[in-house]
Structures are given as C-alpha cells and as structure tokens.
N, C-alpha and C positions, 0 to 999 in steps of 0.2 A: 848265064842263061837261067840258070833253077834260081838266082837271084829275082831278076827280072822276071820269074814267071811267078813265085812267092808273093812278090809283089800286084800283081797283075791279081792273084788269087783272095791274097788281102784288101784289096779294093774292092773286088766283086762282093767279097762278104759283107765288108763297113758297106756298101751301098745296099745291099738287102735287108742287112739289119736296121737302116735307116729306115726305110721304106716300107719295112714289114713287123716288125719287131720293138720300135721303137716307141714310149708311152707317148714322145711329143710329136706333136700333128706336122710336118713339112709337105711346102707346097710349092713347087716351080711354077715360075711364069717364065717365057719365053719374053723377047724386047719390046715386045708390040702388047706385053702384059694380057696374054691371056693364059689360063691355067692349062698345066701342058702335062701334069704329073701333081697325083695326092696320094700321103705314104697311108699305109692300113690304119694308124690311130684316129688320121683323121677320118677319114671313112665310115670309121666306126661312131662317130657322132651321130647317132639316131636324128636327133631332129635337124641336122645340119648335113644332109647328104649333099657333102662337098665332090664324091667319087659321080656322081652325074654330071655336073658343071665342067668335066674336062673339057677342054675347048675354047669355052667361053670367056668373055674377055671379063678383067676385071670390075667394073660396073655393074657386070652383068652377075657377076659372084656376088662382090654386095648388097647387090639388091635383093637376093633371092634370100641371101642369110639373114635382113634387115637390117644390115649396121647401122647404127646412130653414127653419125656424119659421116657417109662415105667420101667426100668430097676430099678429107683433111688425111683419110688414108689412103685416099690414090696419088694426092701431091704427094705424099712422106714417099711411099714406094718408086714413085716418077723418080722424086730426088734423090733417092740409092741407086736405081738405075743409071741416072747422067754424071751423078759427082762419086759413086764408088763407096760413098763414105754410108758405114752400117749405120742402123738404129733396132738401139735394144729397149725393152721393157715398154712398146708402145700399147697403151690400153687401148681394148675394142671390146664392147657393147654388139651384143648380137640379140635377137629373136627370134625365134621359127614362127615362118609363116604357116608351118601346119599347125602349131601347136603352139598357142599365143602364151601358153602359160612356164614356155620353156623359153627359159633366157641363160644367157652364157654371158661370162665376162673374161676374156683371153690377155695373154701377154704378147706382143708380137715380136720377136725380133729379125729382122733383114737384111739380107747383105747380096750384096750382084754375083753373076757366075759367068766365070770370065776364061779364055784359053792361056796356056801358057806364055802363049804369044800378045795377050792381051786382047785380042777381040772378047767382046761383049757377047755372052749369050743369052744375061736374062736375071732375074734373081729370085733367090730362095727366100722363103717364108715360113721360119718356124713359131710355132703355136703353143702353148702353153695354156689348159683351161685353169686359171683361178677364182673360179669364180664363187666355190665356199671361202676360199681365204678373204677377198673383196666382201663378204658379206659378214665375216668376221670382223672385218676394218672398221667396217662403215656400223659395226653393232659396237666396238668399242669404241667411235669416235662420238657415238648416241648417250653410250655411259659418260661418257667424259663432261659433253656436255651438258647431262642431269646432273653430273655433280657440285657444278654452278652454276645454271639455272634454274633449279627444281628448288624450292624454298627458300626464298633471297628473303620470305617476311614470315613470319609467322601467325601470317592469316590461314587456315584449311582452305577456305573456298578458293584462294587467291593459288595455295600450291597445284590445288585438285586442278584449276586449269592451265598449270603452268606446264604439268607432265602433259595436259594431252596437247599444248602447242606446241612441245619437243614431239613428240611419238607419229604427229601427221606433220608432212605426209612418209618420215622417213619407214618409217612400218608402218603405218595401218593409214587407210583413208581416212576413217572416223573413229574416234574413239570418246569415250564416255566415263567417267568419274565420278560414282553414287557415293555420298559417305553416311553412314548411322546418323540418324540425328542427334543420337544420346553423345555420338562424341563430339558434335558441337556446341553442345552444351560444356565440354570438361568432363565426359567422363570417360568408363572405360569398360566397355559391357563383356560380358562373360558370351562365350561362344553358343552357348544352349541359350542366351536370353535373343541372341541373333535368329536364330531358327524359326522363333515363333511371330514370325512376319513384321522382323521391326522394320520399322518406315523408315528411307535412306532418301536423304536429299542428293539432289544433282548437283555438285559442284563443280565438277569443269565439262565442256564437250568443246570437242572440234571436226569438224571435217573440210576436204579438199573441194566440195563442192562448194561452200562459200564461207570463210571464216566466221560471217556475220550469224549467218546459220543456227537456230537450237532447234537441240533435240526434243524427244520426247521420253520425261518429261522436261523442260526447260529446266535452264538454269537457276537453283533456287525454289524448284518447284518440288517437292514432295511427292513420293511414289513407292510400290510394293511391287516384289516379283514374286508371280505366283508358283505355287509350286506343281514340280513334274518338270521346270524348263530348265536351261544349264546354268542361268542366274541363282538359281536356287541350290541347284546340285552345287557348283560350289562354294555356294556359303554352308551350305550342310554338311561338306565332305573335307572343306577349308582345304581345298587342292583345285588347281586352275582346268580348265576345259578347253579344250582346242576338237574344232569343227572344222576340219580341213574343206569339207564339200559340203556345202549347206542344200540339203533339198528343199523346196518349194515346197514341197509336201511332207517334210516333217512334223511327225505327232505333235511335238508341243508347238510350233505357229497355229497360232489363233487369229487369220484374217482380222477379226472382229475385236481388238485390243490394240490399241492405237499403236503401242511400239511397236507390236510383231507386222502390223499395216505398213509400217515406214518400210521395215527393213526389205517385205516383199518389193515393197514398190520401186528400192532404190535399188534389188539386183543384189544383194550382198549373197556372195557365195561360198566365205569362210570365214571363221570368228573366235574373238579366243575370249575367254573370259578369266578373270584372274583375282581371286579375293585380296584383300589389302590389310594386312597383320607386322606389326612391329611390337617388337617387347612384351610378346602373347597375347597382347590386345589385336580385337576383330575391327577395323576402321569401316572399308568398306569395301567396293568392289568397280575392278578396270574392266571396262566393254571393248573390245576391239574389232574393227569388222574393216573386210575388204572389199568393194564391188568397184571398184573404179582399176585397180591392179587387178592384171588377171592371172597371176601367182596367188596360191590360196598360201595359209600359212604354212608352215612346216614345225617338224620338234623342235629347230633352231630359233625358230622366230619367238616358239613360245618360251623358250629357256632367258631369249634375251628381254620380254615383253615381264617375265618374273623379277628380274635384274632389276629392269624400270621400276618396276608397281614396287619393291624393296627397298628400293630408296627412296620413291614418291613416298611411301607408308611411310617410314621413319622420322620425315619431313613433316608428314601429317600427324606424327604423334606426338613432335615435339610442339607443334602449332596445339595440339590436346592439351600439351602439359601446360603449356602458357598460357591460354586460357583459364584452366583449371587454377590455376597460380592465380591468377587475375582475381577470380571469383575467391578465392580462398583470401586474396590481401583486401578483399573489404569488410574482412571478419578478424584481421587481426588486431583489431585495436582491442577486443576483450578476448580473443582464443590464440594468443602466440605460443605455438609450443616446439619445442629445440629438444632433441636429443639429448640422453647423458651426454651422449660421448668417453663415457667410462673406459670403454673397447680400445680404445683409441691409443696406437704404441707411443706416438708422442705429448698427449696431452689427456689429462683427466679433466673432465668440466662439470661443472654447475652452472648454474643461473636462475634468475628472477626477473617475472616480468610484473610490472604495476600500469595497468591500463588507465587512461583517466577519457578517454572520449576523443584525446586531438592528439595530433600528431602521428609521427610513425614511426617509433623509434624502433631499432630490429638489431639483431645479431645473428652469427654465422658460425657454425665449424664445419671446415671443408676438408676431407680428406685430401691430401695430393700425390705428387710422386716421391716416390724414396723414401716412405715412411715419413712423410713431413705434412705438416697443418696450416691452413690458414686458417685464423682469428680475422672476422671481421664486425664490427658495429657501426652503424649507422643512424642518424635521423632525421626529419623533415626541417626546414624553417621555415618562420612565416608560418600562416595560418592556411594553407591550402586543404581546401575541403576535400578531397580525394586524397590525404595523405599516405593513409595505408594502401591503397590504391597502387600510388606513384612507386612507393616503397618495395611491395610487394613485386613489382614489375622490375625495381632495380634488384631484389634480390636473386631473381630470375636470371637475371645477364650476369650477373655477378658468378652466379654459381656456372654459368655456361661460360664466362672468360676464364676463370680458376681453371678450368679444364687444359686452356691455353698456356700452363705454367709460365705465364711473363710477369716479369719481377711487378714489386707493387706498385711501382710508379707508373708504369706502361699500361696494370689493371685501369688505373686509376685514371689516367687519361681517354683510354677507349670509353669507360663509363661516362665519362665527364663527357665526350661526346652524344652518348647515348641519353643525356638527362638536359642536356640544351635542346633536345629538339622538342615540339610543342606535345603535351601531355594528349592534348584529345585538337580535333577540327575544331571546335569551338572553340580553344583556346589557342590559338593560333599565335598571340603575342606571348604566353607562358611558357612558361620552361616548368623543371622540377627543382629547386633548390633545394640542397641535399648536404649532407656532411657525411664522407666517409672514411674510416679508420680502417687499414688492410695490413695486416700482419702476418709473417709466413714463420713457424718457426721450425726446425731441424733440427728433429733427436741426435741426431749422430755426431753432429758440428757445437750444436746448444747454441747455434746464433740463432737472434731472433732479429727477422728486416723488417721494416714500417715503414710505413709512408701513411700521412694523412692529406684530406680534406677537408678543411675547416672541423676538423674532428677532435672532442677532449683527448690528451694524450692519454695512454697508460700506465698505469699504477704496478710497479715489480715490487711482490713482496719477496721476500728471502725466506730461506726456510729457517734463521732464528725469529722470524715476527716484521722484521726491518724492512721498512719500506722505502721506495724509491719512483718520483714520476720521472718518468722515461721523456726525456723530450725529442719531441719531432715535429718540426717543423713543417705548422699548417699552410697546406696551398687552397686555393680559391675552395669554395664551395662548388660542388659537383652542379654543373648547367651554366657556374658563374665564371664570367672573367678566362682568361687562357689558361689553358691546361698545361700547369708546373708543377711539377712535382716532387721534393724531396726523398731521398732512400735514406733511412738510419740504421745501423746495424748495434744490438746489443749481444752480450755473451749471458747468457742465463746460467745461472747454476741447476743445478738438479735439485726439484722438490721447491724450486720458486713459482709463485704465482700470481699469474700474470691477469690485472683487472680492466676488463672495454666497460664502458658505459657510456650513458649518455646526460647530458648536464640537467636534464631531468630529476635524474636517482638522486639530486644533490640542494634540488631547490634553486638553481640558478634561473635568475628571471631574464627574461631577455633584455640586451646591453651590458649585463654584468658578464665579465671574464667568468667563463667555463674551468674554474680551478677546484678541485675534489679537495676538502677537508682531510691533511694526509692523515690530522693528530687523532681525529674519527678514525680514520681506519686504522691506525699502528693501535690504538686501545682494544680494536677487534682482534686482530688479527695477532699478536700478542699471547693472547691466552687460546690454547688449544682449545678444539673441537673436536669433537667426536667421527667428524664427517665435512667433505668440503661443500657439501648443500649446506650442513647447519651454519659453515661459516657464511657462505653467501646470504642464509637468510640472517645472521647474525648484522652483517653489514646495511642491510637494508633497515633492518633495526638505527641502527646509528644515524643514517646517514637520509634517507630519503623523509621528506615532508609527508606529514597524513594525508594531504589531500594531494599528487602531483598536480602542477597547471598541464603536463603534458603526460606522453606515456613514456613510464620509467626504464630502463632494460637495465640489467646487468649481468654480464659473463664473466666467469672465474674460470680459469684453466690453469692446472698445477702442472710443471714441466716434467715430462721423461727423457730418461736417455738410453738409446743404444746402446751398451757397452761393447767389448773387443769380443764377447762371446757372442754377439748378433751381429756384428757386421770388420769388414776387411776392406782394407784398401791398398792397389798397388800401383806402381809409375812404371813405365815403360818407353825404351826410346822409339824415336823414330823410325823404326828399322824392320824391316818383311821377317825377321824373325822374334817381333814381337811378339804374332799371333797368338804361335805355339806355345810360347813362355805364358799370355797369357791364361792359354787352355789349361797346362798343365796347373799352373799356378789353382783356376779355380775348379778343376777336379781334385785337385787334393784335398782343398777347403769345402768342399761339399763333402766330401770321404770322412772328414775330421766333423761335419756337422749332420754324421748320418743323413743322407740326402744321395744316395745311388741311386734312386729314380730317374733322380734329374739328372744323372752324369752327364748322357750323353748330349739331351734336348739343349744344356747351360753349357757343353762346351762347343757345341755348333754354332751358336748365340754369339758366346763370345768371341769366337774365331770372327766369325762376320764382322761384326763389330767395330773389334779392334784392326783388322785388315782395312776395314773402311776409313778407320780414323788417321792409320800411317799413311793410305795411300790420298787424302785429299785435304789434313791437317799437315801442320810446318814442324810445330812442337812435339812433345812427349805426348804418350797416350796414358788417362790415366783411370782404372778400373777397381769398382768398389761394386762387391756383395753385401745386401742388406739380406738378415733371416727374420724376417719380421712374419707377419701372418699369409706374407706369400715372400718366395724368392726373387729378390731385388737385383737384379745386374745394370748398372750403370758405365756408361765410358764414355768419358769426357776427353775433352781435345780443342785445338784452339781456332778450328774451322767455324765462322760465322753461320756458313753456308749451311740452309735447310735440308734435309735429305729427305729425301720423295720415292713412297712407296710404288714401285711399277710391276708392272707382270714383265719378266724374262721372258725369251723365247728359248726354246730347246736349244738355239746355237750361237745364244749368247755366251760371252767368253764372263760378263761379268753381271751385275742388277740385279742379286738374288741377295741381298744381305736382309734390307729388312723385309722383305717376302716372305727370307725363311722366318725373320724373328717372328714377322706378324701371324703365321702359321704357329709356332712351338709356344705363344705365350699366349694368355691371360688379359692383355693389355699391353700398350708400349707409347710409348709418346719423346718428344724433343723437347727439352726446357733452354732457354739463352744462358748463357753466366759472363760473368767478368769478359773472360777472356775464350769466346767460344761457344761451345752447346757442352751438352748432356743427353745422350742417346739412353732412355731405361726403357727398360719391360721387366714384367711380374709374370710370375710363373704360379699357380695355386701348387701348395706344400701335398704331398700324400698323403689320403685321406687316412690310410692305414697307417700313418705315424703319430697320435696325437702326441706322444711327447715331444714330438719337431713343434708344435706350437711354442713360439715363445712367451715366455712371463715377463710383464713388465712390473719395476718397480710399483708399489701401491703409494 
C-alpha cells in the first residue's frame, strides 16, 4: 500500500508540475476537440490569453490566436485523435488580435490521451515558443543568400539593388541604397570629406508595394540629407540608427521635403538606417523602413540588417576597386608602375617598363599561400584600341583568381573564359586576345610550375651567369580557341633568376617566333652588377629596340629559399592519435623558434586541423610550419573534398575546426594539389619579438 500510495503521490506531483511549473505550454482537448485544460506557462502568454478560451472548441482557439492556416492544424490534430499516431515539431504562426504587432512562432507536438483500457479521452498539446530562434533561422538563411546573390558583377549600381531585392520583403518593406558619388567614380573618400554634404546617388530601392516602384530620389538620381535627421547622424557618427516607433511628429520630418512627404504618407512607423563602410572606406548608406509589417524593428533586426549592409559594402567596394582599376589601365600605357617586391620571402624583383602608345603588355607579383609567389606577364595581340583597357581589367581577375590558389593551368582557363566574353556592348562580336604567362614559385620546395598562354617562355639564369629558356608549352591565346592548358614544373636553385617579358622587350614583329636573344642575355648577365634593377636595366640595354612598335615589360625575380631554420615538415598516419602527436610535434618547434605566444592559438589550429584531415582523408596527414613574416601551418591530405566554413551550434558534437582556425588567424585558405588539398592559415608573428622576423638571403 505505501507503494501504491507513493505512487498515487508521485503522479499528483508530475501532474502539478506539468500544469504549473512547467516552461512548455500543454493543452488538452477533450474528443469533440475542445479546450478542457491550459497549464500556467501557457497562460502566461500575455497576448495569447489561452486561460479564457477554456471550453471552446478548436476553431474557435485558432481563431482568436490568429493561426496562419488553421484548417492544416485542425486536420493534423483530428488525425492524432483517430489514428493514435503523434506528431512532433509541427510549426504554427500565431498573431494577437490585441496587439497586431505581437507574433509568435511555436513548435507543437501531439499525442492522444487514452485509458488503460484504451478508451479515447482526447489529446494533449504541448507548446514550445520558438519563435527568436525562427527569426534567427530565417536571419541566417538571408545571410546565406547574400552571399550568393549580393554581387554576382561588379557593377555598384547593379549590387546596391541586388541587396535591397534580398532584404524586401524578408526584413523590411522598403529599403533604399544611396552610394557617394565620388565612389562611383573609383574612389575612396575619407569620412570627414563625407560630412560636408557630399551628394549620394540612389542606387538600389525596393519595396513590397510594387517592385516597379522608385523612390525618392529615383534611381540614379542624385540627392543630400540634410542635417539634424538620422540620415545624417549616421554618416556623422558612422554607427547605424534604429527608430523602433517613428512619430508622425518627429522633429526632423519636414512635411515639405519630398522624402520625409513619402514616408508620412506611406505610414512607415520604424526605420533603421545603416551607413555602408568596408576596408575604412565610407560607400554609402542602407535605408530600411517598415509600414506595411506591423512589427517595428528590434536590436536583432538591426544586428542582422548590419550583417547585410557588411557584405553589401564589401561587394560595393570591390565593384570601387574595379572601376578604379578600370580607370587606372587607360593610363597604363605611359604610367605602369610594379612594386620592388624586395620584402618578398620568396623572390627579390626588378623590372622595366618601355611604353610606346599600343599594346598592353603588363606583369604581376602576387603574394600567395605558404610563403610562395606568383610571376605572371602578359600582353595584347592585334591592334585593339582599348588594350590597356582590356589588360588592366584582366589583371584585375587575375589578381582576384590568385586568391583562389588553383594551380596555373586551372588560372588560366577561368581567365580564358573571362577574355572570350565581348570587351564592351558595342563590341559584341570581340573578344580580348591576350597571352598569358602564370608562374607559381615555392621557397621551400624551389619548384617553380608554369603554364602559358601563347606567352614567350622564361628565361632561368643561374647563379654562375648561365642561362636557360625554360620551355612550356603554349596553349591557345587567352579568349582564343578551347581552353588547354599545360603544367611544367622546374627545380630552381637558389639565387637564380628567373626573366617574363614580352616579345616586345625584343623587337619581335609580328609573325616572327617570339624567341629572346639568349647570347644577349648570357653577355649581361655574366658579368655582375651592383644591384638587380641595374641588371634589369642593363638587359634592356642589350636587348630592346630604341623605338618599341609596342609596349615593352620586363620582370626579373632572383629566387629565395626557406631553409630548415624557417620551416618543418612532418607525416603522420592515419590514426586519431595523430592529432596530439601533431600538437606536441608543433609546440615544441615553436618552443625551439621562440614563439610562446603562439603556443596555445598554433596547437588548437593544429589539433583541428589534423583531426579533420584523419577523420575525412584515406591517407597519411601531412604538416609543415613556415616562419616566414607570419606563422605558416599547413596540412595536407589526400581529401578532394572542400571544407566549408560553418557556425557550430552549442550541441554540436563536431564543425568547429575551421571556425576555430578562422577565429585564431590572420587569414586561412584551401589550395588543391596532386593528390588532395592544403588547409593553411597565417598567424601575424609578436610584435614584441622583432628578432622572430625572418631574414631572407639578399
């Protein structure tokens, strides 16, 4: 009996604490589905007084609550009721009819209440509000989609309205896209020159009331905000504004100013505004307004509406810089100017440029990953009058694929795609005909890979004088013919240098084979120099006609190498106790390279890392430290397969590897290889050590 009465006593409690105590809302209905019992959580839903609707049948509850389709959750509940069988996680959409501006989004889950004996009494209804996490969802399903839809060109005007065709209607009814006019121009205005009422073109608008719709002022149309409004306040304060309640009678509405006129007229009763800054440049500024939703914003709305405008900006800065690039390649035929590159751990450079008025001949030094360079030269054929132009616009993508670390044959094909399509609308049957020379090379290894494009080969001098043309085998010209491409690998010595040019530098006229005078350069090169400019300009000496028919280029780049005091490398099996082996491995080698800062940040890195690599690679994992001008950790493996940076959630078991790296570094990127990828990230060195800076050979 004290069993049985335990029992009896333990039930009475589990049902109070359900009913009283409990954070999730439960609801009984009786068979005939009307509400017969509501536990205190739900209750307690201020705009959903569910504790008055006792009684009432189900209809008559969703009606009151406002369900968006009651119809599809009275079936669902009917069919728990006849067939037994529960349902979990059913969304429901509510509104209060007191209070239109209170919405809820719940989880339901359902199951029947039945006797021991199996008679039917009815079924239970428990509640779950999620309805910040839904708003979370649907905020990171918005990002997701900006981040491939939001500048697919690198037109401004074209991004400015691409953000506000994402952003309406899922946040804001209408929204507006001003941008500085100076930065449609290409340039990059300083925040105080912002202030003094520079004039901001309208580049994107949308609203729910009719796509077709502009604003004011229109699209393309030019306009000032004056000041005292929150247009102004946050370009002045370069921090976003959010107006949760707009009054009708707020100070700065000025009836009598044609925007502040719309906005009364249209009922908008909260608004966020949000200035547009990437890479400390001011772009412009995002308008957001609500009058059609009668949720005004919240701190969330605006956190995510910043999220937007951050990567809209970005977007729009790169469409800045491309422009800016644009303007700058129809001045490069007499002003090409290239970096030393002296800094540079793998390669020291020079060069010379001899402009003659045609053509667009160009060169490159690209930093890349692992302390390694791309060498690349280029130039026009044919006589197209835009050539620097064309050029300057491929050096543009060029330097934006290089980012992509994909070997040079794979550069060289996306390019080749991107130089077959027509230069301008007018020229719709033209392409760019182009030759390019893409060269990667790798202190640490001394290989050097290449692939050309109808490009002169290069020139390897040695470091006794001896020279050497490197052959590689020319595929089509870039825009010409299918994109094929050969890889060549050479081994460079240290303190060889390696020469791009273009058949210009050489006096090659066109039809004649593009072959460099080697016995020219071995008489240069031969006899020392003081400096490797003076050899560059010594060869130009030798070698280039007084008058070019086109414009001449030539880059020199003398090879460095890593040695064993800047960088390690280590192989590891397959096996879950790689990780550790690898962590201890590169804490002791940062111990040996005075580098305790980093212990910790470079053995979490690597742990990740290499965990990742055993658990989704077949083969060995295999990890190399570069101590270059920042800390290099790399690990390779024979996984194809891309790795994609995500946000964990708190009870995820795993998806924190590159989140953490992306957190603790610098920068970090994927490169392909042979057999696999290359997972690196860079760590900047402590500023408090300059001796940790490494020396490279001169």
């Amino acid at each position: 009996m004290d069993d049985e009465a335990d029992r009896a006593a333990l039930d009475r409690a589990v049902q109070a604490a359900l009913f009283a105590q409990s954070p999730i809302g439960l609801h009984l209905l009786d068979t005939r589905l009307r509400l017969v019992r509501v536990s205190a959580a739900a209750r307690l839903i201020r705009d959903f007084p569910l504790g008055r609707l006792v009684g009432r049948s189900l209809p008559e509850v969703l009606e009151a609550c406002n369900v968006s389709g009651p119809e599809h959750v009275e079936r669902t509940l009917r069919e728990v009721l006849e067939t037994g069988r529960p349902v979990r996680d059913l969304l429901v959409h509510a509104r209060s009819r007191r209070r239109a501006a209170a919405q809820a989004v719940v989880s339901v889950a359902c199951f029947r209440l039945q006797d021991p004996d199996g008679t039917v009494l009815g079924v239970a209804v428990a509640i779950n509000d999620i309805t910040a996490r839904a708003r979370a969802e649907a905020g990171l399903r918005l990002l997701n989609r900006a981040a491939t839809g939001v500048g697919t060109t690198l037109d401004i005007l074209r991004t400015a309205q691409e953000v506000c065709d994402l952003a309406v209607p899922e946040l804001a009814d209408t929204m507006a896209v001003d941008v500085l006019d100076s930065v449609l121009r290409g340039e990059a205005p300083e925040p105080a020159a912002v202030l003094e009422n520079a004039p901001l073109r309208r580049g994107g608008f949308r609203s729910v009331a009719d796509p077709s719709r502009q604003g004011v002022p229109a699209v393309g149309e030019v306009g000032t905000y004056p000041f005292g409004t929150p247009y102004r306040q946050a370009l002045a304060d370069l921090a976003p504004v959010l107006i949760r309640r707009l009054a009708k009678d707020a100070d700065w509405l000025d009836p009598d100013r044609r925007r502040d006129a719309r906005l009364l007229a249209a009922g908008v009763h909260s608004m966020m505004v949000v200035p547009m800054r990437a890479r400390g440049v001011v772009l412009g500024l995002a308008c957001l307004y609500r009058w059609h939703t009668p949720t005004p914003f919240e701190r969330t709305d605006l956190a995510l509406a910043e999220q937007l405008t951050s990567m809209a900006a970005l977007c729009l800065d790169n469409a800045r810089l491309y422009s800016r690039e644009r303007s700058v390649a129809r001045i490069l035929q007499r002003e090409l100017r290239q970096g030393s590159g002296s800094g540079h751990a793998a390669v020291e450079t020079a060069h010379a440029y001899l402009p003659a008025g045609t053509g667009g001949g160009w060169f490159d030094v690209i930093p890349l990953s692992g302390a390694r360079v791309a060498l690349t030269a280029g130039d026009t054929t044919g006589s197209l009058v835009n050539a620097a132009e064309a050029m300057g616009e491929l050096r543009a993508a060029l330097a934006a694929l290089s980012d992509l670390d994909l070997p040079p044959d794979e550069i060289l094909e996306r390019l080749h795609d991107l130089a077959g399509r027509p230069h301008r609308e007018a020229e719709a049957d033209r392409a760019w005909p182009a030759s390019c020379l893409y060269a990667v090379y790798d202190p640490v290894t001394r290989i050097c890979t290449l692939s050309s494009a109808g490009h002169p080969p290069p020139v390897l001098v040695h470091p006794d004088g001896e020279v050497e043309l490197l052959e590689v085998p020319p595929g089509p010209l870039l825009g010409r013919g299918a994109a094929r491409y050969t890889v060549v690998e050479y081994a460079v010595p240290e303190g060889s240098t390696l020469l791009l040019y273009n058949a210009a530098l050489f006096g090659a006229a066109d039809g004649e084979p593009a072959r460099i005078p080697l016995d020219r350069v071995h008489r240069v090169t031969r006899v020392p120099h003081p400096s490797l400019q003076d050899t560059c300009d010594a060869l130009v000496d030798a070698l280039a006609p007084e008058q070019p028919a086109q414009d001449a280029v030539l880059l020199l780049a003398r090879t460095r190498v890593l040695d064993a005091t800047q960088t390690v490398a280590w192989t590891f099996p397959n096996a879950p106790e790689s990780a550790a082996a690898a962590r201890r491995a590169a804490v002791e080698q940062l111990a040996r390279w005075d580098l305790d800062e980093l212990v910790d940040a470079t053995a979490l890195i690597v742990s990740e890392l290499v965990t990742n690599g055993v658990r989704y690679a077949d083969g060995p994992v295999e990890l190399r430290l570069i101590r270059d001008r920042a800390l290099i950790c790399e690990v390779a493996d024979d996984s194809s397969a891309a790795p994609r940076l995500r946000r964990a959630d708190d009870a995820d078991e795993g998806g924190r590897g590159l989140f953490i790296t992306a957190h603790l570094t610098h920068r970090w990127g994927v490169r392909p290889n042979r057999r696999g990828k290359t997972i690196w990230a860079e760590q900047r060195l402590p500023r408090r050590a300059p001796d940790a800076e490494p020396t490279s050979p001169s």
